[in-house]
Every structure is written in structure tokens, then in C-alpha cells.
N, C-alpha and C positions, 0 to 999 in steps of 0.2 A: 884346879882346872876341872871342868862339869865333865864326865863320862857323855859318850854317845847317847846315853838311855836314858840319863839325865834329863840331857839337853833336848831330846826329843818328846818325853814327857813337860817341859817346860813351855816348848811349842804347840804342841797339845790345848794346854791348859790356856794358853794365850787364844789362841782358836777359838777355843768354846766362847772365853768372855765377850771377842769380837761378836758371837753369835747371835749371846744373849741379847749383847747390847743393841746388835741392828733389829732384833725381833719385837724389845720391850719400846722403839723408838715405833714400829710399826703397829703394834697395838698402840700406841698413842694418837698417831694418825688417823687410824681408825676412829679411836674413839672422839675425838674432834671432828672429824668429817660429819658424822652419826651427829652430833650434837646442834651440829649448824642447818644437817637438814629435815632432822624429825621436829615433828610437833604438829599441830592445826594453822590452818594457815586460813587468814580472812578468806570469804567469797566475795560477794557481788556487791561491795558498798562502801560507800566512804564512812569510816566508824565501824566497820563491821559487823554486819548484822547476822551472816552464816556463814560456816567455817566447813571445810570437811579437812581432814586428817592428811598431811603428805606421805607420814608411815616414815620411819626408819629402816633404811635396806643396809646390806653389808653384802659385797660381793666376797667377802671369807679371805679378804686377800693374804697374798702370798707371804709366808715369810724366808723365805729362799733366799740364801746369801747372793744368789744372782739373779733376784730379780731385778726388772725390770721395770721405771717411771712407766705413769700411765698416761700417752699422748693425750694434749689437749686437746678437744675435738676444736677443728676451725667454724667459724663463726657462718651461716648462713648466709647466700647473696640476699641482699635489698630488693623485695621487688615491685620495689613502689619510684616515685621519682623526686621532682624537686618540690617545694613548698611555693605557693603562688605567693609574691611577695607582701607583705602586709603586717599587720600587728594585731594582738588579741585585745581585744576593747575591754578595758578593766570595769565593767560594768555588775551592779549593785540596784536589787529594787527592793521597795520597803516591803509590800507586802502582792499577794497573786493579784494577777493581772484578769481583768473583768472575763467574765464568759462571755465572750462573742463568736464563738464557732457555730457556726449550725450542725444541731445534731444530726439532722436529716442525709447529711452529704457525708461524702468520704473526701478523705485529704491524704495527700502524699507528700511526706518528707523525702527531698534530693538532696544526700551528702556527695559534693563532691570533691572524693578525696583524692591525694595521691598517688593511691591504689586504682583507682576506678571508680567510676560513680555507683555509689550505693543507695539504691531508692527503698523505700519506706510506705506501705500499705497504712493508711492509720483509720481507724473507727471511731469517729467523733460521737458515735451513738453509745458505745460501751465504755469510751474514754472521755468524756468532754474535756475535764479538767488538764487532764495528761495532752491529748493532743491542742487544748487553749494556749497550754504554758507554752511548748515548740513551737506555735505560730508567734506566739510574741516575742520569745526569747529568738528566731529564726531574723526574725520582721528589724531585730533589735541588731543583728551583726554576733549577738552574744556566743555564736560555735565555731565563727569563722575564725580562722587560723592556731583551732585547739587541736592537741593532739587528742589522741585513744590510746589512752598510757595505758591500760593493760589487756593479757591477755591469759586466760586460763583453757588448761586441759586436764583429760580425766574423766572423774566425774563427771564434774561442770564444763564445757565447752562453751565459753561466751571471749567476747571481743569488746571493753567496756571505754563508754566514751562521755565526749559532754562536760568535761572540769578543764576548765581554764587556766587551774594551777596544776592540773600533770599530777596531781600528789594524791588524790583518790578525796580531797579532802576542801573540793573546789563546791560551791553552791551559789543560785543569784540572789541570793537573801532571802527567799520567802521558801514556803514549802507549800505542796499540791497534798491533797486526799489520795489513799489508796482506791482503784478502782478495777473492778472485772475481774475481782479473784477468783470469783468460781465461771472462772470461762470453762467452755466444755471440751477446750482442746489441752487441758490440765490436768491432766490423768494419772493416776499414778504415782503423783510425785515427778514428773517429767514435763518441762519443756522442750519443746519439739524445736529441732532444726527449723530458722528462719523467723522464729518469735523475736518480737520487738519487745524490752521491757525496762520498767525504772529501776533502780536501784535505790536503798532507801538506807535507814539506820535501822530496822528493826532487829529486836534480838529475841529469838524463840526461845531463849530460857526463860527469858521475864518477862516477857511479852509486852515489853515497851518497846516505843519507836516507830507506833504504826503513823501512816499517816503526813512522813517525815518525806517523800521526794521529794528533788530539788531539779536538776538538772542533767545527773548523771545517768545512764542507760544503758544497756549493755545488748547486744546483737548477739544471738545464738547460733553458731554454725553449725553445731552438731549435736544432738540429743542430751540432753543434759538433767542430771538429778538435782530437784529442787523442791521445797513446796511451796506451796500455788501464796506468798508472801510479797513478791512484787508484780505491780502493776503489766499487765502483758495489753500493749496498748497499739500495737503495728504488726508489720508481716513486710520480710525482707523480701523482694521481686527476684526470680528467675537471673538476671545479669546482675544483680547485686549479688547473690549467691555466689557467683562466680569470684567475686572479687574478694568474698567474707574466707573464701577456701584458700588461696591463695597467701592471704593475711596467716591464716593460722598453719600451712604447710611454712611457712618458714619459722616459725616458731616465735619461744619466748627467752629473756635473757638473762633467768633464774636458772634455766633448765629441769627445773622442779613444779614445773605445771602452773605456775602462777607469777610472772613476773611482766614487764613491758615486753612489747611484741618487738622481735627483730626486726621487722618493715617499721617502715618510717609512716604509718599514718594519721597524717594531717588533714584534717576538713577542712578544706580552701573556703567553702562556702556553700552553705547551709540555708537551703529553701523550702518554703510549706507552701501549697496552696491546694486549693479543691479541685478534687481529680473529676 
């Protein structure tokens, strides 16, 4: 039979190994978590053309035999609404569609989403090609009932839209020219809140890919680090603002600054004409 001192040195030792065991279970955690969310993470493009860093954080957590699970935060209201009934038109052209815009004029793209309508400044003078392509691809049905599968924060602050397959990896078969990179509201390395611009495959390490828009684009709501590598071809209007804000206050569904946007937005329907 074990003595008192025994048996409480036995207890003891039972203690500790429980300790170990819940503390090397938490360093695992950790290091899992850490693994899932460090590294670079695409920017603005389907194929990705620039990436910036999400960084590896560690809040040091606890190893406390009483701690405590870490609530799930609950999910963000929707504050968009329903999708106007309809179908995405699986549409395909062989190659760009003729220049017929007049330079001379200015033209305004209307998404109307269901978020709000978001209108579009476009400069057919410093764009032709970029705003050519929206008029035909608009004129075609080609945006109506797509969503705006992603949304980034951070650095980059854009709301990217325009792919029919949702998967960043959507185009209408042909590709546009880069244009107006050295606009002079390109400073810096920053696009400015309300900049309209393509999305493209370029990659600044190798500096292939120029020249590759298609159809995807991405709306800037909030000052954003980039260099002046895609096409900045619009300017989001005053009450489209409103709507661009509202989009990215509810966030995205990575929680890691780059994932699809919590709001449901859908382009019901997508028009250009000269303003």
C-alpha cells in the first residue's frame, strides 16, 4: 500500500504530464493556424500579377490549464439584397471588338447592383481600348447577373469584379492593351480612392503579362498601394461611393484581407453610354 507522500508525489507527476500534454497540443495549434495564414497572397488579378504579404501574426496565446476557446466572431449582416432574376450569358469572342467609341466624348458606366447603383466616369480619350471593350461587352449582356467575387483590405483596398466564373479566372476570350499608365493621378505608387481600373496577369518580376486585360476590374475604395501596372480607365461618382463603402464595411470571408466580400454583390445590369 502507497504511503500519503507517495501517493501525492504520484499525483503530482500525473499533473505535470496533463500540463505538458495540453501545452505541446497548443503549440501545435498554433503552429497550424500560423501556417494557414502566412505567406503572399495574389492581388488584383486573375493569374496573379501582384501579391503583397498577409504576414504571420501570433497573439502568444495562452497556455493556461484554464484557458479558455477563442469565440467565433459571428458573420457580418448582408447589406445588399436580392439578385434580379436572370442568368449569366456564357458568352465568348474570338478576338477585341472594333474601336467605335469616340474619343472626344466621355462615357459612363451604370452597375446596377444589389448594393446600390454604382456609376462609373470613364475617359474614352486616355482609355479608348478599355472603355471600347465595356461598351461592347455592356451592349452584349456579358456583366449582367455576375457577381464581384472579391474584396481586399490593407494595403490594397479594391472591390474586384467583372468574371462570370466568380473564380478570378473568368475572361471573354480576347485581351485589350495597357493604357494611361502614367496618369498623373498615379503618384507614389498609390491609387487613389474612387479609381476605376483593369486587372490584368502581369507579373513584375518578369515583366510578362503586359497587355493581358480581359474583362475583370476592380473599384478602389480606399487609397491603395500599387504601381501604376493596370489600366486606370474611370472614376467612381459621389453616390457610388456611398455604395463602394458600405461593400467593404462589412467585410470579406477570409478574414485575412483578401477573400469574397460578405455582401452579396451582384451586377443585375450593366450599361455604358455617353455622358
Amino acid at each position: 500500500m502507497v504511503s500519503q507522500e507517495q501517493r501525492r508525489k504520484q499525483l503530482a507527476r500525473e499533473k505535470f504530464l496533463r500540463q505538458q500534454q495540453r501545452r505541446e497540443a497548443a503549440r501545435r495549434r498554433r503552429r497550424m493556424r500560423n501556417a494557414v495564414i502566412a505567406g503572399a497572397v495574389a492581388l488584383v488579378v486573375a493569374g496573379g500579377a501582384v501579391s503583397y504579404a498577409a504576414g504571420a501574426f501570433d497573439d502568444g496565446g495562452s497556455t493556461k490549464d484554464d484557458a479558455a476557446p477563442t469565440p467565433t466572431p459571428s458573420k457580418p449582416e448582408d447589406p445588399c439584397g436580392k439578385a434580379a432574376p436572370g442568368k449569366i450569358k456564357p458568352l465568348s469572342f474570338k478576338k477585341e471588338p472594333a474601336l467605335t467609341v469616340d474619343k472626344s466624348a466621355s462615357y459612363e458606366m451604370k452597375l446596377a447592383t444589389t448594393c446600390g447603383d454604382i456609376g462609373v466616369d470613364m475617359d474614352a480619350a486616355k482609355a479608348p481600348h478599355t472603355v471600347n471593350s465595356f461598351k461592347f461587352l455592356a451592349d452584349k449582356g456579358y456583366l449582367d447577373h455576375t457577381r464581384c467575387h472579391r474584396l481586399t483590405a490593407g494595403n490594397v483596398n479594391v472591390l474586384q469584379c467583372g468574371d462570370p466564373k466568380g473564380t478570378g479566372e473568368g475572361d471573354p476570350g480576347y485581351t485589350i492593351p495597357d493604357e494611361n499608365l502614367k496618369d498623373k493621378r498615379l503618384k507614389g505608387g498609390v491609387y487613389p480612392a474612387g479609381t476605376v481600373a483593369m486587372a490584368n496577369k502581369y507579373k513584375p518580376d518578369t515583366k510578362k503579362g503586359r497587355d493581358t486585360g480581359g474583362s475583370q476590374f476592380f473599384l478602389v475604395y480606399q487609397d491603395s498601394q500599387l504601381p501604376p501596372d493596370y489600366t486606370p480607365f474611370g472614376t467612381v461618382s459621389d453616390a457610388g461611393m456611398k455604395v463602394l463603402k458600405k461593400i467593404a464595411a462589412a467585410g470579406e470571408s477570409s478574414g485575412q484581407g483578401d477573400g469574397a466580400p460578405n455582401a452579396t454583390v451582384v451586377i443585375d445590369k450593366a450599361t455604358v453610354r455617353k455622358s
